[in-house]
PyMOL Python script that loads the backbone (N, CA, C, O; Angstrom):
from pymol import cmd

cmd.read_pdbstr("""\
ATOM      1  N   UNK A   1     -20.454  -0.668 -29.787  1.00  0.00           N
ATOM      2  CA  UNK A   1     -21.396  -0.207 -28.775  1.00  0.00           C
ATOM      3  C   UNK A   1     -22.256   0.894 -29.398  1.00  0.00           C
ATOM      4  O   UNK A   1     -21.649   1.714 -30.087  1.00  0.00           O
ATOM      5  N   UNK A   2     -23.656   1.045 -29.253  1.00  0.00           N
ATOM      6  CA  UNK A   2     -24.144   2.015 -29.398  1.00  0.00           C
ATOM      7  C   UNK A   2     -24.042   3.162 -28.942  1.00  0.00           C
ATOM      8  O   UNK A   2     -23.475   3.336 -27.864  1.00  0.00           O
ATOM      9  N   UNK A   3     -24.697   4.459 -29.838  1.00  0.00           N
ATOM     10  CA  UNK A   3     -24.258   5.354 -29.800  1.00  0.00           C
ATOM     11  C   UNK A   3     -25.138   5.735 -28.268  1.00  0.00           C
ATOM     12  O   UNK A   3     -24.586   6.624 -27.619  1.00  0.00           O
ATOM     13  N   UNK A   4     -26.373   5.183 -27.673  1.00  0.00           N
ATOM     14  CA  UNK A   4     -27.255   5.655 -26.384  1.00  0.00           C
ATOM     15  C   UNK A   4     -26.506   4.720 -25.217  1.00  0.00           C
ATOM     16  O   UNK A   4     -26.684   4.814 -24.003  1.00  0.00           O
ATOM     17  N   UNK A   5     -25.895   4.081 -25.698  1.00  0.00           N
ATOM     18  CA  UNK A   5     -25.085   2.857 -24.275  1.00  0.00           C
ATOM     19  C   UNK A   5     -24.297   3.871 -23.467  1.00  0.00           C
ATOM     20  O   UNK A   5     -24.252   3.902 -22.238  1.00  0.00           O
ATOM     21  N   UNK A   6     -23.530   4.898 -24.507  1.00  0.00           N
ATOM     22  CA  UNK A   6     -22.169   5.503 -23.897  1.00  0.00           C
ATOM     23  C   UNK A   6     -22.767   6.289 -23.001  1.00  0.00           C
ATOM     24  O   UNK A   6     -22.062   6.202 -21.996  1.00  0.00           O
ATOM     25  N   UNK A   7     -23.435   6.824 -22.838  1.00  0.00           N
ATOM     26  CA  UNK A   7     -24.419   7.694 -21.820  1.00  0.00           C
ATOM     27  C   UNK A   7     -24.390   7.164 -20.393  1.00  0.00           C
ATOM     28  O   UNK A   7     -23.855   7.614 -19.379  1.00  0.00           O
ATOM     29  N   UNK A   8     -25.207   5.948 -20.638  1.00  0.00           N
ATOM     30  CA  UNK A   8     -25.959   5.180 -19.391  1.00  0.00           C
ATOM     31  C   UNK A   8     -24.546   4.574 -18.870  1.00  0.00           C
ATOM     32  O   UNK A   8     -24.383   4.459 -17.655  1.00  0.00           O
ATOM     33  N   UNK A   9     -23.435   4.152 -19.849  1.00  0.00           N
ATOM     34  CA  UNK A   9     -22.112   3.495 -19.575  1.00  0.00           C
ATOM     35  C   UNK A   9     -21.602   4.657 -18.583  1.00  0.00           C
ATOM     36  O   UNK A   9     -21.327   4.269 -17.448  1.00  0.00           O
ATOM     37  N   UNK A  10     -21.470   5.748 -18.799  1.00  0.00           N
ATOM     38  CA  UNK A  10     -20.910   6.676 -17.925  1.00  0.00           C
ATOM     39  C   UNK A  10     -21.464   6.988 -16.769  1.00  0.00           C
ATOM     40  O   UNK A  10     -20.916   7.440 -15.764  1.00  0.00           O
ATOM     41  N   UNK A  11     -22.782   6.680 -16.986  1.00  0.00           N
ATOM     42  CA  UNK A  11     -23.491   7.366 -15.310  1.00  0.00           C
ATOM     43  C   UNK A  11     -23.309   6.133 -14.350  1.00  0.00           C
ATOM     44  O   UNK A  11     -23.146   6.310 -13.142  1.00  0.00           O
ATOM     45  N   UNK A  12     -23.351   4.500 -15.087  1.00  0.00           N
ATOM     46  CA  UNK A  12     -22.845   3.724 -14.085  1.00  0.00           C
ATOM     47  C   UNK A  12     -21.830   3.633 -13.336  1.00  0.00           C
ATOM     48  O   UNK A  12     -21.855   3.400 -12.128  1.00  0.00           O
ATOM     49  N   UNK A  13     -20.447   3.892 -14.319  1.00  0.00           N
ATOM     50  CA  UNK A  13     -19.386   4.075 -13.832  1.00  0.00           C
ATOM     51  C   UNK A  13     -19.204   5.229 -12.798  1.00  0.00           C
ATOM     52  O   UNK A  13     -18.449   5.185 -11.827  1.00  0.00           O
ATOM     53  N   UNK A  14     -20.059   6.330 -13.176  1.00  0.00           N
ATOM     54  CA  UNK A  14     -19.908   7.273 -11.942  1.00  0.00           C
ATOM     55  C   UNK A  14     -20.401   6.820 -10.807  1.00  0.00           C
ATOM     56  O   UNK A  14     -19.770   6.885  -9.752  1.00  0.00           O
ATOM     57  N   UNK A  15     -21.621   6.299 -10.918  1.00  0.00           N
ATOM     58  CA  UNK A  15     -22.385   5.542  -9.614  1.00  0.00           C
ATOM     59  C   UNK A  15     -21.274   4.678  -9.091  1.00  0.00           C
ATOM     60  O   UNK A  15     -21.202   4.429  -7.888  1.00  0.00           O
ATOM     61  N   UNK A  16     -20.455   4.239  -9.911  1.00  0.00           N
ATOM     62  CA  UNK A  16     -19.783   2.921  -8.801  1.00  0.00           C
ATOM     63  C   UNK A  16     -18.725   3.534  -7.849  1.00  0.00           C
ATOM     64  O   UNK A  16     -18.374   3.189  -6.721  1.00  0.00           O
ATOM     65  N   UNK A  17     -18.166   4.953  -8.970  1.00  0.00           N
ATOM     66  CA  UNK A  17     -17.011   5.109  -8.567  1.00  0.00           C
ATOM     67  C   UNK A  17     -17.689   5.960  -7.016  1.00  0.00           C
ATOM     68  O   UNK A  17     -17.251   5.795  -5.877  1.00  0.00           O
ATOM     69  N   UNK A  18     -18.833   6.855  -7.422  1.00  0.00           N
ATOM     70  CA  UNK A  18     -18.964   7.549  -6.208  1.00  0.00           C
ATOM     71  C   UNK A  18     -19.437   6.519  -4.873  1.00  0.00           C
ATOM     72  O   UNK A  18     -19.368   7.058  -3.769  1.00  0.00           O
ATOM     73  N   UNK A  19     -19.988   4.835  -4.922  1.00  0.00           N
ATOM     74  CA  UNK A  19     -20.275   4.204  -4.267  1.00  0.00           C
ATOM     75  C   UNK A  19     -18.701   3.712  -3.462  1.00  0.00           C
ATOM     76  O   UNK A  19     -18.659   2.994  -2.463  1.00  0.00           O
ATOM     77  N   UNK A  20     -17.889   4.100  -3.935  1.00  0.00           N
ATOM     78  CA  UNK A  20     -16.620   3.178  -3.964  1.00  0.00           C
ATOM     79  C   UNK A  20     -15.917   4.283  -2.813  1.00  0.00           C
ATOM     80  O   UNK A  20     -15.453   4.037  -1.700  1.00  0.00           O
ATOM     81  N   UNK A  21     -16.017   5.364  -3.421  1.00  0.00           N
ATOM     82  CA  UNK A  21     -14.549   6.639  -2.887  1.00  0.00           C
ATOM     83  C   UNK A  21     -14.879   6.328  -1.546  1.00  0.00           C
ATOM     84  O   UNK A  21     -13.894   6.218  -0.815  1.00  0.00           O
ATOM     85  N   UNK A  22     -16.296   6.106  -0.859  1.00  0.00           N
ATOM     86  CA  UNK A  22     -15.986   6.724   0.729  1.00  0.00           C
ATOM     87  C   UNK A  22     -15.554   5.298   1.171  1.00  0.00           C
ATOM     88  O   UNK A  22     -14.779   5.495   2.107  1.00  0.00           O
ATOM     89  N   UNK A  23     -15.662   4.028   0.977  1.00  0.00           N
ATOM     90  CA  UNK A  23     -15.196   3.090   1.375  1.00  0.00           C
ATOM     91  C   UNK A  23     -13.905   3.177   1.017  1.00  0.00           C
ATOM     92  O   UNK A  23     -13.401   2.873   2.098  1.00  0.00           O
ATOM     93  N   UNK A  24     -12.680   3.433   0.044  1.00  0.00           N
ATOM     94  CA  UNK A  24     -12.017   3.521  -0.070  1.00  0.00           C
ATOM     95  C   UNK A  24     -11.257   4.500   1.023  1.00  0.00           C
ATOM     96  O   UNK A  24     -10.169   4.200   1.514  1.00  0.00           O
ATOM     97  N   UNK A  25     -11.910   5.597   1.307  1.00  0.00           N
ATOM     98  CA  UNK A  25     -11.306   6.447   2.029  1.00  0.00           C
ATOM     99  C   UNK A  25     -11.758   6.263   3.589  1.00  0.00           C
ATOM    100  O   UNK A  25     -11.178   7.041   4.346  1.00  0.00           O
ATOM    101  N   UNK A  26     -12.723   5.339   4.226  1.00  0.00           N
ATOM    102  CA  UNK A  26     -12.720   4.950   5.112  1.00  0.00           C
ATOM    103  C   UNK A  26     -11.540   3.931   5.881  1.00  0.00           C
ATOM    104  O   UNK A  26     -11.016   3.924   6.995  1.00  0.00           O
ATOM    105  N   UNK A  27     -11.422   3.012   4.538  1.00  0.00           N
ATOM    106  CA  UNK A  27     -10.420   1.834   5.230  1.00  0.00           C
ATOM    107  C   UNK A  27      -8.974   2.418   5.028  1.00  0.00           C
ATOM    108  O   UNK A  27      -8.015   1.737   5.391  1.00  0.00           O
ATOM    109  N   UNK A  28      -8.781   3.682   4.448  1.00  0.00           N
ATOM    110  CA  UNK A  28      -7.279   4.335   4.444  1.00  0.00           C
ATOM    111  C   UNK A  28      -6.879   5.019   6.016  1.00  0.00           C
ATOM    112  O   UNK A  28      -5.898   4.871   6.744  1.00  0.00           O
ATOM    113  N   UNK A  29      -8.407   6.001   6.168  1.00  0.00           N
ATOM    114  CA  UNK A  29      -7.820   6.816   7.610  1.00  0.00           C
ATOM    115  C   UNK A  29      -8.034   6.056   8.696  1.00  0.00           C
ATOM    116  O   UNK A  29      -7.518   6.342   9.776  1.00  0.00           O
ATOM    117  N   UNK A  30      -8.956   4.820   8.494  1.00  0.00           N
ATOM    118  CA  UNK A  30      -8.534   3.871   9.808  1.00  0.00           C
ATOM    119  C   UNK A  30      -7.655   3.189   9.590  1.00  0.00           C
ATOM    120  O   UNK A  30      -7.662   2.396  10.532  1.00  0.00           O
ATOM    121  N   UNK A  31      -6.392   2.802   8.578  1.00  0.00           N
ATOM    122  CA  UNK A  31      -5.519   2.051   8.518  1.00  0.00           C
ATOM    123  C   UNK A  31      -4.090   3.110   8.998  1.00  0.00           C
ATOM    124  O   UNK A  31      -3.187   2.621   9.676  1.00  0.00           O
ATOM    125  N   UNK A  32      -4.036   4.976   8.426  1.00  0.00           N
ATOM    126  CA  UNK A  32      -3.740   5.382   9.479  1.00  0.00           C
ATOM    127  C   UNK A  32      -3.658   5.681  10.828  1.00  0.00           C
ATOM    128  O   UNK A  32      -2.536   5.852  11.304  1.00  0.00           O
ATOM    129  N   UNK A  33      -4.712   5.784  11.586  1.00  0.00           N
ATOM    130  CA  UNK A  33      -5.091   5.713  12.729  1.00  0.00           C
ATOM    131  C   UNK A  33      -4.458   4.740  13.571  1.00  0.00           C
ATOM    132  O   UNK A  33      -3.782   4.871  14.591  1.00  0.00           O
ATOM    133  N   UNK A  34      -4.786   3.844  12.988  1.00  0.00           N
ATOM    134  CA  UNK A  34      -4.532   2.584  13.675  1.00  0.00           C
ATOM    135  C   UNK A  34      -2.716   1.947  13.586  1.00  0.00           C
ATOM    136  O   UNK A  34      -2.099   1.161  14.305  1.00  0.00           O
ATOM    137  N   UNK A  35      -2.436   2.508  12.706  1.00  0.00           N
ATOM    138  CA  UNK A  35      -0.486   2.138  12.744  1.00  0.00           C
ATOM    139  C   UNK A  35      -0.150   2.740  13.729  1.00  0.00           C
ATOM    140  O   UNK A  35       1.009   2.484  14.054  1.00  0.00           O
ATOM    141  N   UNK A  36      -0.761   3.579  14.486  1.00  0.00           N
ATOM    142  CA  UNK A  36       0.394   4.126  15.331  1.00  0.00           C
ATOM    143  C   UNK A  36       1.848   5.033  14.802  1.00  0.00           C
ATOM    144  O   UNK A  36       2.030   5.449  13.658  1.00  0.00           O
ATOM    145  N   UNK A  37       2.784   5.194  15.972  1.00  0.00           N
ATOM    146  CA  UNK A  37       3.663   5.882  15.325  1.00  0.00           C
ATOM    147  C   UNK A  37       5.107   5.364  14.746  1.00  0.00           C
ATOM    148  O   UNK A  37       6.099   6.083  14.626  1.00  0.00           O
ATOM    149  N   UNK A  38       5.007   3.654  14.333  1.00  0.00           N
ATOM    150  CA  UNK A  38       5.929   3.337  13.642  1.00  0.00           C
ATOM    151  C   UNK A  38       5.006   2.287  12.637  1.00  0.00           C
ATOM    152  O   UNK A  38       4.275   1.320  12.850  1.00  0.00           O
ATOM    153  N   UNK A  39       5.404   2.938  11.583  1.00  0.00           N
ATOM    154  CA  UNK A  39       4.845   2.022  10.453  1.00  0.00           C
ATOM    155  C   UNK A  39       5.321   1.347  10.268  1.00  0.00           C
ATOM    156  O   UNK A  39       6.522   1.318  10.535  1.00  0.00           O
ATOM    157  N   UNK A  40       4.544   0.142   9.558  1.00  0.00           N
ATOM    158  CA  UNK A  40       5.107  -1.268   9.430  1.00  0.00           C
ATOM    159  C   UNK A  40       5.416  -0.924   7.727  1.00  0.00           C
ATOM    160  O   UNK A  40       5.197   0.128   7.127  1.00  0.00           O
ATOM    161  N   UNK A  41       5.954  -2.113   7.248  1.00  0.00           N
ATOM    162  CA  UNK A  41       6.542  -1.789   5.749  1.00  0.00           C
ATOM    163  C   UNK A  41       5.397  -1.711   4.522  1.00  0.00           C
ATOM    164  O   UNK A  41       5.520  -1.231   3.395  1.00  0.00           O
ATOM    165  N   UNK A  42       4.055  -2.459   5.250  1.00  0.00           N
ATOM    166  CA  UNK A  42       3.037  -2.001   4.429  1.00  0.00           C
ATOM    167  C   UNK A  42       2.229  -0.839   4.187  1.00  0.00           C
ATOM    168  O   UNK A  42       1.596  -0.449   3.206  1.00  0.00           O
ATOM    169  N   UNK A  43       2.451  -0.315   5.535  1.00  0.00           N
ATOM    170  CA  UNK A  43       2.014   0.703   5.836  1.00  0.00           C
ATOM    171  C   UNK A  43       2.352   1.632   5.202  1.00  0.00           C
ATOM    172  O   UNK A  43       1.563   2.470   4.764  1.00  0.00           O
ATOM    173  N   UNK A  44       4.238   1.663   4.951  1.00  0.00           N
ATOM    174  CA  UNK A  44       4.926   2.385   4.440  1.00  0.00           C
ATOM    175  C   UNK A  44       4.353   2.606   3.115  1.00  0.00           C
ATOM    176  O   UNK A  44       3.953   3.710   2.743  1.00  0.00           O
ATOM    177  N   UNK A  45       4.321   1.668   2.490  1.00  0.00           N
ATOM    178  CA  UNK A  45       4.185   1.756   0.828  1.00  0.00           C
ATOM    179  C   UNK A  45       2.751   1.854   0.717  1.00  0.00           C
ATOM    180  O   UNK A  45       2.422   2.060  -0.452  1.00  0.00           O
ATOM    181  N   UNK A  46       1.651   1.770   1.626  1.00  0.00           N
ATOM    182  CA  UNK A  46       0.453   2.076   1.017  1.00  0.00           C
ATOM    183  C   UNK A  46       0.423   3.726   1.620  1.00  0.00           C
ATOM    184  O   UNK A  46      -0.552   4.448   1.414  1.00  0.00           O
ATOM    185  N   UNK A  47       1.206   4.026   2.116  1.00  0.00           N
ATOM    186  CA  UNK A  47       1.116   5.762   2.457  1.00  0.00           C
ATOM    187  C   UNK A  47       1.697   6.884   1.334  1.00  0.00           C
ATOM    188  O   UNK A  47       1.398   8.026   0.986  1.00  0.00           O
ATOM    189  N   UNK A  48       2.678   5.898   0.988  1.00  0.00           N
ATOM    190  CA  UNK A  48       3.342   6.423  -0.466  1.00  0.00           C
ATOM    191  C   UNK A  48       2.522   6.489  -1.190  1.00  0.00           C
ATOM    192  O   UNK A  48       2.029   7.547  -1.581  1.00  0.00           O
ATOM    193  N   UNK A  49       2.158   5.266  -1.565  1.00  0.00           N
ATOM    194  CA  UNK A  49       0.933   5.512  -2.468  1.00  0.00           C
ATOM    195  C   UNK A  49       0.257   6.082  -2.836  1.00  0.00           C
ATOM    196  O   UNK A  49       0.169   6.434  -4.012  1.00  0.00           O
ATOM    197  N   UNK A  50      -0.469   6.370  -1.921  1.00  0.00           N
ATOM    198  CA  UNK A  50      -1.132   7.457  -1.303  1.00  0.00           C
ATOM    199  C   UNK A  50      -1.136   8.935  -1.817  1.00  0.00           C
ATOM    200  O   UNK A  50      -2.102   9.583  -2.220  1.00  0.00           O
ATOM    201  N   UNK A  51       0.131   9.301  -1.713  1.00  0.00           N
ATOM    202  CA  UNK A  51       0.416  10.466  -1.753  1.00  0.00           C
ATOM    203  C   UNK A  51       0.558  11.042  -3.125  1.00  0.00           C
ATOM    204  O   UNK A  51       0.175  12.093  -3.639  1.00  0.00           O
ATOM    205  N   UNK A  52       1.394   9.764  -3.649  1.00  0.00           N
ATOM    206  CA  UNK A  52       1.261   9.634  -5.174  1.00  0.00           C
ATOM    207  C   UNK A  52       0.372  10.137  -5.665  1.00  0.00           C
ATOM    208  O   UNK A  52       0.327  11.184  -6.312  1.00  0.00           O
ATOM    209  N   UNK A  53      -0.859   9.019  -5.240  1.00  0.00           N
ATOM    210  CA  UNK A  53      -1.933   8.762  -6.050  1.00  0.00           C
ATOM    211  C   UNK A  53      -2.521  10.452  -6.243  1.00  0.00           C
ATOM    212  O   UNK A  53      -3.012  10.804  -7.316  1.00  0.00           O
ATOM    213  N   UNK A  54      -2.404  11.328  -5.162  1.00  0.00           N
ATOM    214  CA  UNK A  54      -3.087  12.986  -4.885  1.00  0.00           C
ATOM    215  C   UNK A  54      -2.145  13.232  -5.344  1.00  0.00           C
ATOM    216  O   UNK A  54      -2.373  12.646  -6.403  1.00  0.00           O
ATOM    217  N   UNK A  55      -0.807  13.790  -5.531  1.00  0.00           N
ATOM    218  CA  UNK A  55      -0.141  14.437  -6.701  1.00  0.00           C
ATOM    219  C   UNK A  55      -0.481  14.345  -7.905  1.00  0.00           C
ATOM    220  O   UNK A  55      -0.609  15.404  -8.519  1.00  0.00           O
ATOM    221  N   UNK A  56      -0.674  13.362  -8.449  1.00  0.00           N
ATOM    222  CA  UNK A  56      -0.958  13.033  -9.616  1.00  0.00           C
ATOM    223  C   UNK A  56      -2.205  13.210  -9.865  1.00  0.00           C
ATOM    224  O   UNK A  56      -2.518  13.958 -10.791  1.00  0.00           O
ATOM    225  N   UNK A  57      -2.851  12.784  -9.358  1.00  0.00           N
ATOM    226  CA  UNK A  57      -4.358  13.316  -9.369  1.00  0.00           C
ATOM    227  C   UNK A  57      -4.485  15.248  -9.227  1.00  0.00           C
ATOM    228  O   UNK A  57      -5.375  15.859  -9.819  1.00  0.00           O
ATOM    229  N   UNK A  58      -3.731  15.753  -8.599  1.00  0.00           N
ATOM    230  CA  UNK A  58      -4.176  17.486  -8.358  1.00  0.00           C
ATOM    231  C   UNK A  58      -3.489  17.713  -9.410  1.00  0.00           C
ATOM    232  O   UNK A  58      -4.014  18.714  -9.897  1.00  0.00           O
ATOM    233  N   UNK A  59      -2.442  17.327 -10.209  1.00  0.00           N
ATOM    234  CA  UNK A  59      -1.569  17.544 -11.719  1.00  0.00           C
ATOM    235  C   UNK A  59      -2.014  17.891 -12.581  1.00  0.00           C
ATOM    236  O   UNK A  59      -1.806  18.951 -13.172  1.00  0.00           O
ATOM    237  N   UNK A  60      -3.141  16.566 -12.969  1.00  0.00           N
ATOM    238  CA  UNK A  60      -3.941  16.714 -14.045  1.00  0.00           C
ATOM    239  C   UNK A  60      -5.048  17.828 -14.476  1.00  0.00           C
ATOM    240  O   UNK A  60      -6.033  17.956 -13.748  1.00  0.00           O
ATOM    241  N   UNK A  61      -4.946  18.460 -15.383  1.00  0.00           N
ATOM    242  CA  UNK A  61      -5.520  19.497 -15.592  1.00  0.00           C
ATOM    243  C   UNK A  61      -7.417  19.239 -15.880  1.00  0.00           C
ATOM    244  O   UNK A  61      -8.044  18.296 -16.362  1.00  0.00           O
ATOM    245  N   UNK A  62      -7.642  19.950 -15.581  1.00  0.00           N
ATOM    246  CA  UNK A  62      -9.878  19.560 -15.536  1.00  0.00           C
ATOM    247  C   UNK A  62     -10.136  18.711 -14.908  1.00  0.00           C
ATOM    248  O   UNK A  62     -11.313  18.373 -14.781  1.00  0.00           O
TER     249      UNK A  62
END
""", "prot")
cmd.dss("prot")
cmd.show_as("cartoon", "prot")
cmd.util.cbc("prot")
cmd.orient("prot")
């Protein structure tokens, strides 16, 4: 890859990712919302997930 690709390669990827987060985080707090107060087993493990995913993510240093 060229050395001017890696540039434009990064600002796309940011564009997608920032196109991505609020849909991502839309269909999470209406999928909380909407379980109510007994989760089903998917529910379960995509909440874990979840939580994971922000530990690990606030971990990492920069």
């Amino acid at each position: 890859m060229p050395e001017s690709a890696i540039p434009h390669r990064t600002a796309s990827e940011l564009l997608d990712i920032s196109m991505a987060v609020p849909q991502v985080i839309n269909h999470r707090l209406t999928r909380m919302a909407l379980s109510g107060p007994v989760l089903s087993a998917r529910d379960q493990k995509e909440f874990t997930r979840m939580v994971v995913e922000k530990q690990v993510a606030f971990s990492r240093p920069g």
